[in-house]
C-alpha atoms as one frame of an Amber mdcrd trajectory, in Angstrom:
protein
 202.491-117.946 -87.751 201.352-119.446 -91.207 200.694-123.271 -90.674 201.396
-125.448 -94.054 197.986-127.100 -94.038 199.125-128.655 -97.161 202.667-129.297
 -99.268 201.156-130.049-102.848 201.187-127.942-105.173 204.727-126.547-105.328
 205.071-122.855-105.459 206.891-121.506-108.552 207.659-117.972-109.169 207.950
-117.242-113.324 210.911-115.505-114.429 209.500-114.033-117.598 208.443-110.627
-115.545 212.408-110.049-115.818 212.225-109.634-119.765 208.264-109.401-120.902
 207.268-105.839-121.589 210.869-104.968-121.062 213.456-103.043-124.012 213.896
-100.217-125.498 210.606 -98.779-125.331 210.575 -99.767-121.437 212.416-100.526
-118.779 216.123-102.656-119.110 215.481-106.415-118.365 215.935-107.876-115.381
 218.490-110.118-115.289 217.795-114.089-114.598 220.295-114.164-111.501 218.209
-111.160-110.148 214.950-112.403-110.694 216.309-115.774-108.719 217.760-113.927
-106.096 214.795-111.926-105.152 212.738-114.948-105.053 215.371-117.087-103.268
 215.079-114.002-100.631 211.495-114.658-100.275 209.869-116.338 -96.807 206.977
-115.848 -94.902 207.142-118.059 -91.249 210.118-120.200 -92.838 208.181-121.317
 -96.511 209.708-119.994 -99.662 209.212-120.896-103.343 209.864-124.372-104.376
 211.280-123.597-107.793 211.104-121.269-110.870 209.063-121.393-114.465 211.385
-120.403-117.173 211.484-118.347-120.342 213.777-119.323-123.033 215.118-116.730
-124.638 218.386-114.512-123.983 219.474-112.327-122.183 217.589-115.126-119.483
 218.080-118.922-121.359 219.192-118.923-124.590 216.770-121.619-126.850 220.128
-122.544-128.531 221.799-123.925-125.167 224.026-127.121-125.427 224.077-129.620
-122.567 227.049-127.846-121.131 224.929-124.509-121.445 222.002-126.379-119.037
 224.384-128.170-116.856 225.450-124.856-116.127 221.839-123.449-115.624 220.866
-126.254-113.391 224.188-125.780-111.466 223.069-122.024-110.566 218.812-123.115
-110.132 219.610-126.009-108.152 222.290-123.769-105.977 219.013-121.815-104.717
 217.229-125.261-103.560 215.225-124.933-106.642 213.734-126.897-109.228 212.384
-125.616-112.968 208.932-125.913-113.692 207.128-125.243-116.755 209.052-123.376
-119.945 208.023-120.560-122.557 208.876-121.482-125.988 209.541-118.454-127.667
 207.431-118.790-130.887 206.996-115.110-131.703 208.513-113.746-134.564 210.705
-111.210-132.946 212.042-114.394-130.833 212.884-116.517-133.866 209.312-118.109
-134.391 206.227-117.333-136.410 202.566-117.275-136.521 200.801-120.292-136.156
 198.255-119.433-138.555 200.869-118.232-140.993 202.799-119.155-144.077 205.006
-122.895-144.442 207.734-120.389-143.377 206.447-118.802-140.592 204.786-122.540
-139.263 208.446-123.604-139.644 209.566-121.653-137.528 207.112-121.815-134.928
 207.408-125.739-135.016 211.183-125.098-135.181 211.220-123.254-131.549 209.086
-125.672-130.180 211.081-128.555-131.428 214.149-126.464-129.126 212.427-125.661
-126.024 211.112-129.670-125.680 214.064-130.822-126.265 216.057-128.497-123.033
 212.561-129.642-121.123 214.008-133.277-121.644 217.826-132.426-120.917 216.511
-130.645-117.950 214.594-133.220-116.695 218.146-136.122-117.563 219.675-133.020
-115.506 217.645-133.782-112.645 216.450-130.658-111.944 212.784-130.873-113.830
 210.340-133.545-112.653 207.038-131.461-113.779 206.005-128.554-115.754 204.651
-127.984-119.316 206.191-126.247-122.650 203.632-123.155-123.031 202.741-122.375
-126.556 200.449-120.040-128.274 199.465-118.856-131.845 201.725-116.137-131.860
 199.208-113.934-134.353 196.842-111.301-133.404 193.005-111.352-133.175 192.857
-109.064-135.782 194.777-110.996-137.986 192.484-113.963-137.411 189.220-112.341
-138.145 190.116-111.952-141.412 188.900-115.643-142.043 188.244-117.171-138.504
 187.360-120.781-140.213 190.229-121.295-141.795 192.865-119.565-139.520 191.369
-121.796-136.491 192.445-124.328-138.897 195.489-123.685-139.835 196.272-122.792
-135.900 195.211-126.711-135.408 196.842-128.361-138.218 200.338-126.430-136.434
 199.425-127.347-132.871 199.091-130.689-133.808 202.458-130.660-135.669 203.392
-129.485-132.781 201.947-132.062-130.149 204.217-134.632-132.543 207.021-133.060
-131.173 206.489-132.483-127.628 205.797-136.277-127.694 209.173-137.131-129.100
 210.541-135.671-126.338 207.798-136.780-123.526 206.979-133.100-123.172 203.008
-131.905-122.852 202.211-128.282-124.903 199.767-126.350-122.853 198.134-123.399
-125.190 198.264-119.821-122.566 194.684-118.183-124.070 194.860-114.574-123.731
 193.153-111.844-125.194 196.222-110.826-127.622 196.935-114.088-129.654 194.582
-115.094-132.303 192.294-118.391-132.166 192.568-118.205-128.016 191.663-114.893
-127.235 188.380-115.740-125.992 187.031-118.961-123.464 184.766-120.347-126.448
 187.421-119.910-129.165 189.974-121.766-126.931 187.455-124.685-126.053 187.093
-124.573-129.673 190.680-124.586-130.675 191.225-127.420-128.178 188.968-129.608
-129.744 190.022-129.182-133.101 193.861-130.334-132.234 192.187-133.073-130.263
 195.500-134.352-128.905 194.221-133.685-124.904 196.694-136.305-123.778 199.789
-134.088-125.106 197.765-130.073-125.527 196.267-128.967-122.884 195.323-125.196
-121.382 197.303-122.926-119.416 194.956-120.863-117.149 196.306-117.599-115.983
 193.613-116.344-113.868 194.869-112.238-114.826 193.875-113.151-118.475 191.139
-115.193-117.836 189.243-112.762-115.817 189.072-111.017-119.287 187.389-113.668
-120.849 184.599-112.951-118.757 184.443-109.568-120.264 184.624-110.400-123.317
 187.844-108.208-124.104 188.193-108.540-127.869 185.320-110.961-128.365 182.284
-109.446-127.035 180.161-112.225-128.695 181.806-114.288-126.015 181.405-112.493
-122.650 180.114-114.003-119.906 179.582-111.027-117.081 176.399-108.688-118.158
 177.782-104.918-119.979 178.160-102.482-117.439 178.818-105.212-114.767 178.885
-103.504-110.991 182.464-105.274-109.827 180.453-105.128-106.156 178.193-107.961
-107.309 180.527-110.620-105.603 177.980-113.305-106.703 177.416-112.346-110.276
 181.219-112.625-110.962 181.387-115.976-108.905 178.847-117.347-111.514 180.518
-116.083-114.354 184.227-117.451-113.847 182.099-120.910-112.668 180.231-120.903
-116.126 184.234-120.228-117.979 185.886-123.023-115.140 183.821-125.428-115.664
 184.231-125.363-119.765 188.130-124.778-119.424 189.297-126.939-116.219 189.024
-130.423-117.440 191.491-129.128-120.171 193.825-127.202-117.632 197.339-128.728
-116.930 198.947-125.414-116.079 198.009-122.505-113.814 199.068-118.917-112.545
 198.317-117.320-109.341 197.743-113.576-110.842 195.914-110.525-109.923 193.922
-108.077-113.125 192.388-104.842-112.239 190.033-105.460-115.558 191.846-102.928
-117.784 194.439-103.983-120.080 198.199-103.191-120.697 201.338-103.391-123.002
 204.313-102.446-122.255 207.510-102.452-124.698 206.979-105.170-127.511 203.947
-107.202-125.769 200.623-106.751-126.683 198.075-105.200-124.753 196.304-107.908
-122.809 195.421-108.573-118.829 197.111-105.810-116.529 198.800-107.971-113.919
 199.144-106.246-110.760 199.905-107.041-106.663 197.775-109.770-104.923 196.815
-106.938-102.679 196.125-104.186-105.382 193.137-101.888-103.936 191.954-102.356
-107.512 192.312-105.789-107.919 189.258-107.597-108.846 189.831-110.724-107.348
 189.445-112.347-104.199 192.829-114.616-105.133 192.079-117.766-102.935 188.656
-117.821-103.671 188.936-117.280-107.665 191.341-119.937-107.598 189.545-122.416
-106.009 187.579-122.460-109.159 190.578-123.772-110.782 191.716-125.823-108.672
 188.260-127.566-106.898 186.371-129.929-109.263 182.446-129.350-109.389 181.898
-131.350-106.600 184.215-129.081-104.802 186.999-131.570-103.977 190.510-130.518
-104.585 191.575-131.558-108.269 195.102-132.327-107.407 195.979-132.057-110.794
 199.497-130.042-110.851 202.021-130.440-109.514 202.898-126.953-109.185 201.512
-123.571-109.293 203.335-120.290-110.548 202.818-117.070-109.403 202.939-114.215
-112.767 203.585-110.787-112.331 204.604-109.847-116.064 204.838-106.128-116.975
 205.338-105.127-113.142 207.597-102.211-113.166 211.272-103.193-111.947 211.316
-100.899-108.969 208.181-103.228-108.068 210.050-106.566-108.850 213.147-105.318
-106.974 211.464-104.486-103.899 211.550-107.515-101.149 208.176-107.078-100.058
 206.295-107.672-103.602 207.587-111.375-102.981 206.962-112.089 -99.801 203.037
-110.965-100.145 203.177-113.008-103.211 204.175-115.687-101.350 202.224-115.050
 -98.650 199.198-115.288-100.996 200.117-118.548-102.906 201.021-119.827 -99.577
 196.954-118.759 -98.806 196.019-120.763-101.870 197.935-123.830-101.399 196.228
-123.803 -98.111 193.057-123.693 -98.869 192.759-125.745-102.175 196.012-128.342
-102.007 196.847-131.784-101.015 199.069-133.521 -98.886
């Protein structure tokens, strides 16, 4: 029998998995009532999830919605004892946005989806069905493209985020920036400290810590000026990787208002449209790097090792799983089971 030793943070399951990495060079997307039925299904010794994160963008929530379009959503959230969480603005160009780094049009259009997704974060929450969560955000360009003149694309990334941070506060919504290997600006631990600093808006931007993609910041995946474990690193060496994600924690927590319960096997993936970044895979993957609750006490312990306390919720990502994976009852209850594990050992009461 699993005792609750604590009931803070919530436990969110993302819906994104349903539609990431999905399409016509993949698999068909999942559809949103799927993706909340299979998680409504979930239990292990009577807990289940507390609520869902959301993307918004069709076929799942479409960033045009009217009130009538939410009151709907709500209706069929809230009819599975859930609440939403956090929401995915969809600021790549393929979803109606643009590069953050990129021309007045392109920034326009980032700001522009932005501008959408805070304002369903605040009908949500006058819905009643959103009392926490964050509108993620990132600079929707490749590394590639930013290494053609790092000083001023880091810049122009900043001068947008900030833009941006205008917004979200128009609408009492906080931005937190997802750094992963594939977007430009963020796609290292030192460029995202950097990046931070330069918007210098902590109250409204803040960092989303996923700990799949984050585990590749210690490897310096597309920034080996940046990486933190030693070249041919022995993944035995239990303590040399506990010092390394310490080193990246302890830079990146203080700016952390969003996290993700993940599993990486240290290689990267794409799948469909998405960009090859941190290979998600199950808590219990025999080739999963990570000890889960441990890694994640990093995130969610301060230096002193006390419990932060500092969301409100935690959500578990599995993007690019296959869908005969996400479809199967038993990948959610041992991903339950394993947030359950974390709340356990690192939440409050």
């Amino acid at each position: 029998m699993t005792t609750a030793a604590h009931t803070k943070p919530a436990l969110h399951n993302a819906m994104w998995p349903g539609l990431v990495g999905k399409g016509p060079d993949s698999e068909p997307p999942i559809s949103l009532d799927d993706m909340l039925e299979v998680t409504a299904a979930a239990s292990v010794d009577g807990v289940r999830f507390d609520g869902v994160d959301l993307f918004l963008f069709d076929p799942h929530v479409d960033i045009d919605s009217d009130r009538e379009d939410l009151k709907r959503l709500a209706d069929r959230i809230g009819a599975r004892d859930f609440v939403v969480g956090s929401l995915v603005a969809p600021v790549w160009t393929p979803t109606g946005g643009g590069s953050a780094m990129g021309t007045e049009d392109e920034r326009r259009r980032f700001l522009t989806q932005v501008k959408k997704a805070c304002a369903i974060g605040k009908t949500l929450r006058d819905l009643g069905i959103r009392r926490y969560g964050v509108v993620r955000i990132d600079s929707a360009a490749s590394p590639g493209e930013w290494a053609k003149d790092p000083v001023a694309n880091t810049k122009r990334i900043a001068e947008t985020f900030r833009e941006a941070c205008t917004i979200a506060e128009s609408y009492g919504e906080r931005l937190a920036a997802e750094g992963e290997i594939c977007w430009g600006g963020m796609h290292s631990w030192k460029r995202m400290i950097e990046l931070l600093e330069m918007v210098d808006r902590p109250r409204t931007l803040g960092f989303q810590a996923d700990m799949a993609h984050t585990l590749l910041f210690t490897m310096g995946c597309n920034s080996p000026e940046d990486r933190i474990l030693p070249n041919e690193f022995n993944w035995e060496d239990r303590q040399t990787l506990d010092n390394a994600i310490a080193t990246m924690t302890r830079a990146l927590r203080p700016w952390t208002i969003d996290f993700h319960v993940a599993q990486n096997d240290a290689t990267v993936k794409g799948s469909g449209s998405h960009d090859k970044t941190g290979r998600h895979c199950m808590p219990r993957d025999p080739n999963g790097k990570m000890d889960i609750v441990r890694v994640a006490g990093a995130w969610l312990r301060d230096e002193s090792g006390a419990p932060t306390g500092a969301f409100e919720h935690i959500c578990w990502d599995g993007c690019m799983f296959a869908n005969e994976t996400m479809m199967n009852p038993a990948t959610w209850r041992e991903v339950l089971g394993t947030m359950i594990a974390v709340r356990n050992a690192h939440g409050t009461d």
